[in-house]
C-alpha positions as CSV (number, residue, x, y, z in Angstrom):
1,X,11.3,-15.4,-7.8
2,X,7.9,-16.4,-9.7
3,X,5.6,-14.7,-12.1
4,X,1.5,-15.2,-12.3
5,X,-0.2,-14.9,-15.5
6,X,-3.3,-12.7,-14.9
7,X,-5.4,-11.1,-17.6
8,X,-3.5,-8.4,-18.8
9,X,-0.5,-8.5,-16.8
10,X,2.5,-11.0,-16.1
11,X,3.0,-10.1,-11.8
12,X,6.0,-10.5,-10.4
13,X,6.6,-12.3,-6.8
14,X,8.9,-13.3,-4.5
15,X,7.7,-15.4,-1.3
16,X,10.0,-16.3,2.1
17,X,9.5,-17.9,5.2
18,X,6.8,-20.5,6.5
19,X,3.4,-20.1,7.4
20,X,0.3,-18.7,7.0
21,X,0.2,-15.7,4.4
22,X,1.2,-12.5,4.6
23,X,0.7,-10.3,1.3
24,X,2.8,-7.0,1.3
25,X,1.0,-4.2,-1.0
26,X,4.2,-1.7,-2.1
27,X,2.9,2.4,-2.5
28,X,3.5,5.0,-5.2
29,X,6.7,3.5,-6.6
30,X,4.8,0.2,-7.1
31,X,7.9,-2.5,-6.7
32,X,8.7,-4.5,-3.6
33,X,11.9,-3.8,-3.0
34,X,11.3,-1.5,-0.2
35,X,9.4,-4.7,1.2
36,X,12.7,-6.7,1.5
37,X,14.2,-5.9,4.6
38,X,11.0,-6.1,6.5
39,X,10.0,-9.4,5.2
40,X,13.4,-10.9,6.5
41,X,11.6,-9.9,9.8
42,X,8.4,-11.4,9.3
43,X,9.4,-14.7,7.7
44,X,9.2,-16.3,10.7
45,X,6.1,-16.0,11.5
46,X,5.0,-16.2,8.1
47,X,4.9,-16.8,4.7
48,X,5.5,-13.2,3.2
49,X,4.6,-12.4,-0.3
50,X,5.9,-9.3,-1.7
51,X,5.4,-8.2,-5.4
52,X,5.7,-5.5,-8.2
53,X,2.5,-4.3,-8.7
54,X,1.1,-4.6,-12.2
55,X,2.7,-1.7,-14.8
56,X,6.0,-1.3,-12.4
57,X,9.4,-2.7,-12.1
58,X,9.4,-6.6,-13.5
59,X,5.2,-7.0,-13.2
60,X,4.8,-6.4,-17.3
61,X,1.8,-5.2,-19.2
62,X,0.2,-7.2,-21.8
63,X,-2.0,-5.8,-24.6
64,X,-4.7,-3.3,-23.8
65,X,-5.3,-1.9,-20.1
66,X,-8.6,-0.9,-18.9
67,X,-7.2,2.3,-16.9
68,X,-11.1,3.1,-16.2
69,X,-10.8,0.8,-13.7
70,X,-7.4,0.6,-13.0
71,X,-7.9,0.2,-9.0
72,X,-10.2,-2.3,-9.1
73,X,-7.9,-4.4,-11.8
74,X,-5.2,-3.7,-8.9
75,X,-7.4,-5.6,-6.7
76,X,-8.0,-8.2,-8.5
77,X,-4.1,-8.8,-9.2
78,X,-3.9,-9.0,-5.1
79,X,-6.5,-11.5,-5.4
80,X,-5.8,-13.5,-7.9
81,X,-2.2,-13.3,-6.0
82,X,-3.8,-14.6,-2.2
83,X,-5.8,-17.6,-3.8
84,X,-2.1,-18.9,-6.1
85,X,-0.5,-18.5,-3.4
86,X,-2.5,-19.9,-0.7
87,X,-3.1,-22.9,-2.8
88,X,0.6,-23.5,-3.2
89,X,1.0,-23.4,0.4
90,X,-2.2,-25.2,1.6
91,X,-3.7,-22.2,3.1
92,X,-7.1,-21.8,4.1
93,X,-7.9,-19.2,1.4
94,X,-7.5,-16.3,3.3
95,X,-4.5,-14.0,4.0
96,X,-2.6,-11.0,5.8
97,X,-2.7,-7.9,3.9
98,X,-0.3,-5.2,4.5
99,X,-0.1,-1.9,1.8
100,X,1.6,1.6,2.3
101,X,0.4,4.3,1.0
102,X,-1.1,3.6,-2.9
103,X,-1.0,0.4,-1.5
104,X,-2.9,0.8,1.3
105,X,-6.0,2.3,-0.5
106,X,-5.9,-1.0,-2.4
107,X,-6.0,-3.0,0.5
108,X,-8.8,-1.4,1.7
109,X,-10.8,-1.9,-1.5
110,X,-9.8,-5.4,-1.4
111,X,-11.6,-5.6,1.8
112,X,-14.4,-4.1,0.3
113,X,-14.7,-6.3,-2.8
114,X,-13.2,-9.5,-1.9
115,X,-13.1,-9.8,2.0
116,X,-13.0,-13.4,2.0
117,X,-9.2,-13.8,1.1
118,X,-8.7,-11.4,3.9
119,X,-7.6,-12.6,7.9
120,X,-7.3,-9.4,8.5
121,X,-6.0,-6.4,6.4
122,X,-3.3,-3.5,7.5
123,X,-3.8,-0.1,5.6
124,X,-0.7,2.0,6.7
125,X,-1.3,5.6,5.8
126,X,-3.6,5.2,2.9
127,X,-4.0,9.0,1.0
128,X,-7.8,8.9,1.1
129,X,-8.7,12.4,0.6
130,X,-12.3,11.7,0.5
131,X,-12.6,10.9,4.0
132,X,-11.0,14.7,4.6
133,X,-12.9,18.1,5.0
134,X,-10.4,19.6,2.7
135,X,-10.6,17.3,0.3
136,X,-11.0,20.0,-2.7
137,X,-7.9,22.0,-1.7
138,X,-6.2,18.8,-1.6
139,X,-7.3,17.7,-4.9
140,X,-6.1,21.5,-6.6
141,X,-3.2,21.2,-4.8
142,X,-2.7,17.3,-6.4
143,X,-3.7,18.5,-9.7
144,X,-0.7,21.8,-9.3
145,X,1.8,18.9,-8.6
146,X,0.9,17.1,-11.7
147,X,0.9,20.1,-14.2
148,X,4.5,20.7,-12.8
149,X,5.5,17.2,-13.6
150,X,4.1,17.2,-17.3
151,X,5.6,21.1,-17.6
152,X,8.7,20.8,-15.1
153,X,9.5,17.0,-15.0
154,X,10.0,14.4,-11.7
155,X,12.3,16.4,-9.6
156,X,10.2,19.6,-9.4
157,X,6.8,17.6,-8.9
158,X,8.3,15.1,-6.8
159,X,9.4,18.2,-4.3
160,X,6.2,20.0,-4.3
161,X,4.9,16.5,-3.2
162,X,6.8,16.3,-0.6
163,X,5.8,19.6,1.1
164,X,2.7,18.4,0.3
165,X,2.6,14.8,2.6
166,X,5.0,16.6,5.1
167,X,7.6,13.8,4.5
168,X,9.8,15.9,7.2
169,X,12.7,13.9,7.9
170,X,11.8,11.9,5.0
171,X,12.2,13.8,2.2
172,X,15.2,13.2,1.2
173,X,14.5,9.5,0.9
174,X,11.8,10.2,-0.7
175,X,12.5,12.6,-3.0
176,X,15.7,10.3,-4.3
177,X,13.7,7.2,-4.1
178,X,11.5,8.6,-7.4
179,X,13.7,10.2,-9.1
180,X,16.9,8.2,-9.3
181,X,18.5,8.3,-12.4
182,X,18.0,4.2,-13.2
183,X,15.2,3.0,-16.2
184,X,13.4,0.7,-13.6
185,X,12.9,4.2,-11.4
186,X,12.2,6.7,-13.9
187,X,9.1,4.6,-15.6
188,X,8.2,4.0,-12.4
189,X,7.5,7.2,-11.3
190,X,6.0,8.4,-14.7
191,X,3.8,5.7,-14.8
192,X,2.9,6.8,-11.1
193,X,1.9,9.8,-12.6
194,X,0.2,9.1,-15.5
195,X,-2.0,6.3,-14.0
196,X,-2.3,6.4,-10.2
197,X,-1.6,9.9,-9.0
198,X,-4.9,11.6,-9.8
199,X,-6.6,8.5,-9.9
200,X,-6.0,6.7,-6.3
201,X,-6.3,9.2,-3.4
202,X,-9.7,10.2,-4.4
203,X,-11.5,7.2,-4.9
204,X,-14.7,6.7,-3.4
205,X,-15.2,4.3,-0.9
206,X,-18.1,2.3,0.3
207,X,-18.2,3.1,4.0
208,X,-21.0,0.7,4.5
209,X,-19.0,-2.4,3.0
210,X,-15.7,-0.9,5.0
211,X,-18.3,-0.9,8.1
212,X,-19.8,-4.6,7.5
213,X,-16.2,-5.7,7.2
214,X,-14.2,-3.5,9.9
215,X,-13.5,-6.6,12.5
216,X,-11.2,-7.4,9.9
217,X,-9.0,-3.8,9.5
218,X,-6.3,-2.6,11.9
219,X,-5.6,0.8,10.6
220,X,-2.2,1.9,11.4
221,X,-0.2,5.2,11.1
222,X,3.8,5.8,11.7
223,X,4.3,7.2,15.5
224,X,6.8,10.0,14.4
225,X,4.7,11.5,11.1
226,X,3.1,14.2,11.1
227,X,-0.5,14.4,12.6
228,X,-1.6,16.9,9.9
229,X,-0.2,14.6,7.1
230,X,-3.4,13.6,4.5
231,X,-2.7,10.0,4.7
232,X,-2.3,9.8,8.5
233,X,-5.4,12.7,8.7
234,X,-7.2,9.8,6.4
235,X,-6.6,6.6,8.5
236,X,-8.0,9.1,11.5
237,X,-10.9,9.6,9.8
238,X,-11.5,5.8,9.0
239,X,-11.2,5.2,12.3
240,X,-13.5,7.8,13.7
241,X,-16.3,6.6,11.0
242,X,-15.9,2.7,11.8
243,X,-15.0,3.5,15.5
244,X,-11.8,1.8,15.5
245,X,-8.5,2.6,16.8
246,X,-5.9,3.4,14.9
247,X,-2.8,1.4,16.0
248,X,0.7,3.6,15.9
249,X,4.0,1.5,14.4
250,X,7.5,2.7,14.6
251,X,8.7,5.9,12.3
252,X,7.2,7.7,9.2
253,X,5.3,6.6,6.1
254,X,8.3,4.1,5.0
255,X,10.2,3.6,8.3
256,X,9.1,-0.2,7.4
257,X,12.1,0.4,4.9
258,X,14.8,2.4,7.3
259,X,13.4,0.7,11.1
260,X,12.2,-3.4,9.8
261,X,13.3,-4.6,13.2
262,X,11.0,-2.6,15.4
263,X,8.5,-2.6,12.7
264,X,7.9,-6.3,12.6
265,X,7.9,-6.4,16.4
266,X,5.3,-3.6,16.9
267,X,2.8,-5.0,13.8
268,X,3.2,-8.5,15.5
269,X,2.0,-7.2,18.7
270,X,-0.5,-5.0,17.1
271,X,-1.9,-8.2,15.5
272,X,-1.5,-10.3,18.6
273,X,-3.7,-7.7,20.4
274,X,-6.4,-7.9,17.5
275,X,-6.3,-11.5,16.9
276,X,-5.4,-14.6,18.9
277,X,-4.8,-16.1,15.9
278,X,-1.9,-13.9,16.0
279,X,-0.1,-15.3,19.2
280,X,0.3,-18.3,18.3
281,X,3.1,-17.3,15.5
């Protein structure tokens, strides 16, 4: 358990295992405790970094935050993170990315921006709702789910959003998982709300850097959600624009959480396939 000092921010980390790096991006709820389970899995293959991004759980703020450009101040956290860290373990510089969800559409703009402190970078289920058609209706309904919170509070949003991703089976993970009762939880998911929500799903990517940089992505969606889901709708998208597969790993949108066994065996062999690099861990 380490901190970095980084301008604005003191980021929280934890790393396991041995070899070469393996940074794990956490979603909406922005800590890396969902992370843990799955990094038992991959820590021998690698060395697995998983942290709080900055603003949640033990990553604290420090003075003044340019939320203008919150996302791109996300991406430089993960930076800044890949080059300590890959010093430290005399790395080459470069590094496995793996986000969910939020977390995913900041691995992807960390492609964009910075693609080389990427090996190769693994957006599961990013909500990019400007790669949809129905990007508008999306965006009202988005906008309905956030007036509920600020009238209604967590619980109400939180299960509009729900019906909203088509969590299915997984709603009532999810739904507990932002609005437990616990300080860490509840700031959590209002500073979700306040900072990320509106923010994240429709930023506007650069296809053509995505495109210069796509032998380096392995998009990859759960096998049991839902095929009219935004975020698994978006990764489709991506793939049909950059003409890439998208690779299918075991469960739903956090099954990495419920399922870390069969997860770490399908991204391994999803990588192996991509990369020879990969076989030989």
């Amino acid at each position: 358990m380490s901190h970095l000092d980084v301008p604005g921010a003191r980021l929280y980390y934890e790393t396991v295992g041995s070899g070469p790096l393996l940074l794990l991006i956490p979603g909406g709820n922005g800590s890396c405790d969902l992370w843990r389970m799955l990094a038992e899995h991959l820590k021998s293959h690698f060395t697995v970094a998983l942290y709080d991004r900055r603003g949640f759980s033990r990553s604290h703020l420090i003075g003044a935050q340019d939320y203008e450009h919150r996302l791109e101040t996300d991406v430089d956290d993960a930076r800044r993170l890949i080059q300590h860290l890959s010093s430290d373990n005399n790395g080459d510089g470069t590094a496995t990315v793996l986000g969910n969800s939020s977390g995913a559409i900041v691995s992807l703009e960390l492609l964009s921006i910075h693609p080389d402190v990427i090996r190769t970078v693994i957006p599961h289920e990013p909500p990019a709702m400007k790669f949809l058609p129905d990007c508008e209706e999306l965006w009202k309904i988005q906008n309905d789910i956030y007036n509920t919170y600020r009238k209604s509070g967590v619980a109400p949003a939180i299960d509009k959003f729900a019906d909203m991703v088509k969590a299915g089976a997984e709603k009532p993970a999810l739904t507990r998982g932002f609005s437990m009762p616990t300080p860490d939880v509840k700031f959590n998911t209002m500073y979700w709300f306040e900072r990320e929500f509106l923010q994240y799903p429709v930023h506007e990517f650069d296809i053509k850097l995505l495109e210069k940089h796509k032998h380096l992505l392995l998009l990859a969606n759960g096998r049991d959600s839902n095929s009219e889901a935004l975020h698994v709708r978006a990764n489709v998208a991506i793939g049909e624009r950059l003409g890439l597969k998208v690779a299918l790993l075991p469960g739903m949108h956090v099954s990495f959480a419920s399922h870390p066994k069969e997860w770490a065996r399908d991204l391994m062999q999803a990588l192996k396939e991509k990369d020879e690099f990969y076989a030989k861990l």
